[in-house]
C-alpha positions as CSV (number, residue, x, y, z in Angstrom):
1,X,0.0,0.0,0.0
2,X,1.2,3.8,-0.8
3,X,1.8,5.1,2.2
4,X,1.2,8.9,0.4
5,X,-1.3,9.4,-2.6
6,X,0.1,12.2,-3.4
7,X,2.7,14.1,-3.2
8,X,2.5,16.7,-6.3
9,X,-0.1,17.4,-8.3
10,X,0.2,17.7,-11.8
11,X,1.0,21.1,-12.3
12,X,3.5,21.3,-9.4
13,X,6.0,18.8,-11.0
14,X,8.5,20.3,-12.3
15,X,12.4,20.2,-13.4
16,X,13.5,19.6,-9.3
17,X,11.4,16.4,-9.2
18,X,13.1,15.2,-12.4
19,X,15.0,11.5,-11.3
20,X,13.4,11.7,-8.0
21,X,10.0,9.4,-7.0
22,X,6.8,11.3,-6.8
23,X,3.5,9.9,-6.1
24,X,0.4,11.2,-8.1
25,X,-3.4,10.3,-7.9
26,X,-6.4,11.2,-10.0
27,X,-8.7,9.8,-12.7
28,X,-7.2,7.1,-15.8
29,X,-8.7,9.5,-18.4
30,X,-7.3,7.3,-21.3
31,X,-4.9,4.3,-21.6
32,X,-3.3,3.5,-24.8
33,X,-1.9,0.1,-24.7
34,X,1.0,-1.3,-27.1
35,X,2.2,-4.8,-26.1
36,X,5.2,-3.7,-24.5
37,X,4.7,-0.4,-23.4
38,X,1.5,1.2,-21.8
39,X,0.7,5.2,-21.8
40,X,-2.1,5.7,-19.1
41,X,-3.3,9.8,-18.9
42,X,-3.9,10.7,-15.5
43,X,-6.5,13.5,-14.4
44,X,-6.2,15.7,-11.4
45,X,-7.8,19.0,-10.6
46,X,-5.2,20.6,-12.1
47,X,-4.1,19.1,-14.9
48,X,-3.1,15.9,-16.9
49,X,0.1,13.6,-16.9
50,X,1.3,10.4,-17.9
51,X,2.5,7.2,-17.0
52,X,4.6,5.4,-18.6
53,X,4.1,1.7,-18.4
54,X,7.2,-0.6,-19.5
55,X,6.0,-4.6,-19.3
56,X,9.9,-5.9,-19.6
57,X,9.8,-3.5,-15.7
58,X,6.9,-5.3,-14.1
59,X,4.6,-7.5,-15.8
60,X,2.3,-7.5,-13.1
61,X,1.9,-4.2,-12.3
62,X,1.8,-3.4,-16.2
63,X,-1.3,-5.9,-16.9
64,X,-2.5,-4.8,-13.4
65,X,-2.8,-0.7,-14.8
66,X,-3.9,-1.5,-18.5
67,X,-6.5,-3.8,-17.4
68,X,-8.2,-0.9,-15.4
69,X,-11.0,0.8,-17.6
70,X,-11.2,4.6,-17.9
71,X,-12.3,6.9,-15.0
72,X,-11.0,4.2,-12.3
73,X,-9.2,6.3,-9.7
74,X,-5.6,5.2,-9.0
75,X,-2.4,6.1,-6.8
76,X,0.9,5.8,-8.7
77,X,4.3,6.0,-7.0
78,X,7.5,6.2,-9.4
79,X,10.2,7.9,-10.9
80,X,10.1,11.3,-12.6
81,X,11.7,11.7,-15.7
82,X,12.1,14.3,-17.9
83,X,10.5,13.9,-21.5
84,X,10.4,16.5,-23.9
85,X,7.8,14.6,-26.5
86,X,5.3,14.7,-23.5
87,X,3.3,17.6,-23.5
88,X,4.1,18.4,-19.6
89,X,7.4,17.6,-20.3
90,X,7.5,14.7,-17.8
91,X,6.3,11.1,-17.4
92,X,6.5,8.8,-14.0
93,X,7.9,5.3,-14.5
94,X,6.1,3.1,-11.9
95,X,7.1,1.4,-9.6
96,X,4.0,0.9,-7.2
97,X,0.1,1.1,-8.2
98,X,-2.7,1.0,-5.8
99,X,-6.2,1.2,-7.4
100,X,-8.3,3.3,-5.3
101,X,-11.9,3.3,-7.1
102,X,-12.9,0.5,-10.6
103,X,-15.7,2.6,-12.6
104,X,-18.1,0.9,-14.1
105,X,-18.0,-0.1,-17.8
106,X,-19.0,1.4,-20.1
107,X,-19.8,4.7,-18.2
108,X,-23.0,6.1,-19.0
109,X,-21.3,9.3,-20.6
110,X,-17.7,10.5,-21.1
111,X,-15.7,12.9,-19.6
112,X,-13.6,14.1,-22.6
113,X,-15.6,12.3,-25.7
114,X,-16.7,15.5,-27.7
115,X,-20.2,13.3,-28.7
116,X,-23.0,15.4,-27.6
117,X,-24.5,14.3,-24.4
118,X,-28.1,14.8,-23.3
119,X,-29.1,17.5,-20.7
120,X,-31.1,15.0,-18.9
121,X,-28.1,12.3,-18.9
122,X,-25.8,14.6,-17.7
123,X,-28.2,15.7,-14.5
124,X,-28.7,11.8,-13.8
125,X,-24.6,11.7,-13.9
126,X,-23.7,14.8,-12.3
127,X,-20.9,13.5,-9.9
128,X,-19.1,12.4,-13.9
129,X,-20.0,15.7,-15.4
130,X,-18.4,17.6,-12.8
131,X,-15.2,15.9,-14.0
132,X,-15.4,17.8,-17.8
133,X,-12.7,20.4,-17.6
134,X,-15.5,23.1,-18.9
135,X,-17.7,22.4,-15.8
136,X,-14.6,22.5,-13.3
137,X,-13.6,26.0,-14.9
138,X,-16.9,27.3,-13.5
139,X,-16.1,26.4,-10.1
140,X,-12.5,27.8,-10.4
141,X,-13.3,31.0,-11.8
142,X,-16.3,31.3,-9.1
143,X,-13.8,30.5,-6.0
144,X,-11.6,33.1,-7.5
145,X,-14.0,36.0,-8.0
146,X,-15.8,35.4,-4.7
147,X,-12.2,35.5,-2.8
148,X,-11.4,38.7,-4.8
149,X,-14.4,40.3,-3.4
150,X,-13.9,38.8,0.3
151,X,-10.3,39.9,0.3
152,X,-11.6,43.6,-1.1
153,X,-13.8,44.3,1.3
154,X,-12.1,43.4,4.0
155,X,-9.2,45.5,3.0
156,X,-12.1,48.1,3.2
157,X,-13.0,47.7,7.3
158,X,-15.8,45.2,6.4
159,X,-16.3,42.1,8.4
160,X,-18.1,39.1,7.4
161,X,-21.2,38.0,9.2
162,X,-23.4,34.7,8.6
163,X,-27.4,35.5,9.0
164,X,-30.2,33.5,9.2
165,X,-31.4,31.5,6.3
166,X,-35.1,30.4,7.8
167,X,-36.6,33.3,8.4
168,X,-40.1,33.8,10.0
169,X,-41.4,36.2,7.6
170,X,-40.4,38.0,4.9
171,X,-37.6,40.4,5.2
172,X,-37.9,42.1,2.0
173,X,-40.6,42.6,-0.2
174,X,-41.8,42.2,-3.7
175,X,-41.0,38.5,-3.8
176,X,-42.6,35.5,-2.8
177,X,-41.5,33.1,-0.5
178,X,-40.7,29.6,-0.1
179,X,-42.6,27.9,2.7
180,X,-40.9,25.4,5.1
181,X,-42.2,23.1,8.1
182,X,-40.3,24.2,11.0
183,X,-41.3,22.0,14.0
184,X,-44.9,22.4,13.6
185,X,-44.8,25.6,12.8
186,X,-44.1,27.9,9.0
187,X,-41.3,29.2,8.5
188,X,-39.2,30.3,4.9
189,X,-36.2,30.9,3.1
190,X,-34.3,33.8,2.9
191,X,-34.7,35.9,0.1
192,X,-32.4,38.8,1.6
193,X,-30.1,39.2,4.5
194,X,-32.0,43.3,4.6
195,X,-33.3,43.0,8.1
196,X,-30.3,41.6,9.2
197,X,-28.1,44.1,7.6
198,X,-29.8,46.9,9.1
199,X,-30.3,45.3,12.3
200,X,-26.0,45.1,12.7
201,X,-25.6,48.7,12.0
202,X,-27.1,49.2,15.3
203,X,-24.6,47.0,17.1
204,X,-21.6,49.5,16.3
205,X,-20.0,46.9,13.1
206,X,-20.0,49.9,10.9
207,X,-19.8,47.6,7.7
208,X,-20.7,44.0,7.1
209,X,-20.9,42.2,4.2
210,X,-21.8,38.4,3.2
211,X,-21.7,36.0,0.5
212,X,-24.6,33.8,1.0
213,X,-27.6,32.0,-0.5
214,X,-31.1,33.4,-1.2
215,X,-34.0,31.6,-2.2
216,X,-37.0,33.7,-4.3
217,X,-40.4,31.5,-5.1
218,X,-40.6,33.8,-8.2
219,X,-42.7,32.0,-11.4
220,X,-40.8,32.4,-14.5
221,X,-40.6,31.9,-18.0
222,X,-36.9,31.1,-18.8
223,X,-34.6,28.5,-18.0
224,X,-32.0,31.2,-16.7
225,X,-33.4,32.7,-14.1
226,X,-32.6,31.5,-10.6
227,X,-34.8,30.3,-7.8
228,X,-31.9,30.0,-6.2
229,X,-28.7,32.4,-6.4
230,X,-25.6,33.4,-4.4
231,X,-25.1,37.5,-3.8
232,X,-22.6,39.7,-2.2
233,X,-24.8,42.0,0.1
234,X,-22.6,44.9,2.0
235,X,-23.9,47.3,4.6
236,X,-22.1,50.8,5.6
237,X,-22.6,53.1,8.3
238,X,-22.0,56.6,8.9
239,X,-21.8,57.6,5.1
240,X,-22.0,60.6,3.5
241,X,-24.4,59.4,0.6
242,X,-24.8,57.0,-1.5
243,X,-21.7,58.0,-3.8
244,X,-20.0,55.6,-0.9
245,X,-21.5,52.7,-1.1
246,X,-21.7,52.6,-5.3
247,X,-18.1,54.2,-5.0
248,X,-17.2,50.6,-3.1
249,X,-19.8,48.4,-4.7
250,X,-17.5,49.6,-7.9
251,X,-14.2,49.0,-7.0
252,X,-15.5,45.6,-6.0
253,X,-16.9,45.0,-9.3
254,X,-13.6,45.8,-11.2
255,X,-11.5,43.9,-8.5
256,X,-13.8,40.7,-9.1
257,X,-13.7,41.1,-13.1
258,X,-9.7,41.4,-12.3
259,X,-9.6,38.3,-10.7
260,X,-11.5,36.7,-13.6
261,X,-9.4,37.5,-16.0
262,X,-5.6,35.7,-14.2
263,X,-8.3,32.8,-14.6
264,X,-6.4,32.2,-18.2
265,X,-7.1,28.4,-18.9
266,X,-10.3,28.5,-17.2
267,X,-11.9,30.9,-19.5
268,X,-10.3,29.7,-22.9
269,X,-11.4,26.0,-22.2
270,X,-15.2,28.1,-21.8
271,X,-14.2,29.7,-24.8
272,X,-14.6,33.2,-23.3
273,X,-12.2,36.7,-23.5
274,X,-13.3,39.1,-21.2
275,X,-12.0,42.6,-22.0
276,X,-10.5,45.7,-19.7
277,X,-13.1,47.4,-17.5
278,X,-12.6,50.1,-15.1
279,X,-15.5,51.9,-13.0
280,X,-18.1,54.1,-14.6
């Protein structure tokens, strides 16, 4: 047994872990098998790499790896070597395997096939979706931007407070609520932290902000609105006017856009270029 998974993840190998052994862990995103020599592509969060299986090395462990269908999650320990015909520039000799996870076979949708794949097939398989590198891009770009803003306004004297999310009435009005049981009694979701908000400026916090969940009951007629929707809600006391809260809300904006945009191999696998934007 591997006593470490991992050690380095794909991205992180580089030139001072060449001839040196490294362990690695992810997803077998494609084996291409020879006879005598085995190339198995290995996906992590980060990236791709690959192993490079030699049968004459260990016969077991060779028919042990190429026998393992795609998508099976494995641990490889080996040597690093340097390998300029390999797109990282690397590939790991192995020396030890231990298989972690066997998927099934076949799978009931790819992760990198470029066949077109049912909305409703990819719901029922969300957990192999969330493996494309287009969908993980979403999630990367989000954590960045949502840190950006975090990291903004608390550079900005804001402190970040956690309100209630079943609520007794509404705080807010012009939307409709969702209605929960709560212990024999009716309670609902959020669909603002307002009251809340307010309610803090009292206490002597002088500005809050949080990044939370909101739930609106609102009836709609297209498949992008949201029922459901993340927001960053801010609160400032002892302004001047409102200039300094949209003077804030602003910079936030272009910080958040900022961040968006280091996000390089995020947005080109979403095929989007986001231009220069500075406040109004």
């Amino acid at each position: 047994m591997i006593e470490k998974y991992r050690t380095h993840y794909s991205k992180e190998i580089g030139e001072k872990e060449y001839n040196n052994i490294v362990s690695v862990a992810g997803w077998i995103e494609d084996i291409r098998n020879l006879g005598s020599i085995a190339f198995i592509i290995l996906r992590d969060r980060e990236g791709t790499l690959q192993i490079t299986c030699l049968k004459k090395n260990n016969k077991e462990l060779f028919e042990k790896l190429v026998s393992l269908p795609r998508e099976s999650v494995i641990s490889v320990r080996g040597l690093c070597k340097e390998n300029e015909k390999v797109r990282n520039g690397y590939e790991i000799l192995p020396e030890e395997a231990e298989i972690l996870s066997v998927s099934d076979k076949p799978l009931p949708m790819g992760v990198v096939d470029r066949t077109g794949i049912e909305f409703e097939t990819r719901l029922d398989n969300r957990f192999i979706d969330l493996r494309k590198k287009e969908v993980q891009a979403i999630f990367k770009i989000r954590d960045k931007v949502i840190d950006s803003a975090k990291n903004f306004l608390r550079k900005n004297s804001f402190i970040e407070v956690h309100t209630p999310k079943i609520i007794a009435s509404a705080s807010e009005g012009g939307t409709d609520l969702f209605k929960v049981e709560y212990f024999e009694k009716i309670a609902f979701l959020a669909q603002s932290p307002q009251l809340y908000k307010q309610m803090l400026m009292a206490t002597g916090l002088d500005r809050v902000f949080e990044i939370a969940w909101y739930f609106r009951a609102e009836k709609h007629n297209t498949t992008r609105h949201l029922n459901e929707s993340t927001a960053v809600d801010i609160e400032m006391a002892f302004i001047t006017n409102e200039e300094d809260v949209m003077k804030i809300l602003e910079n936030m904006a272009v910080e958040m856009w900022n961040s968006a945009k280091t996000c390089e191999e995020e947005l080109e696998s979403l095929g989007i270029e986001l231009e220069k934007v500075k406040t109004p």
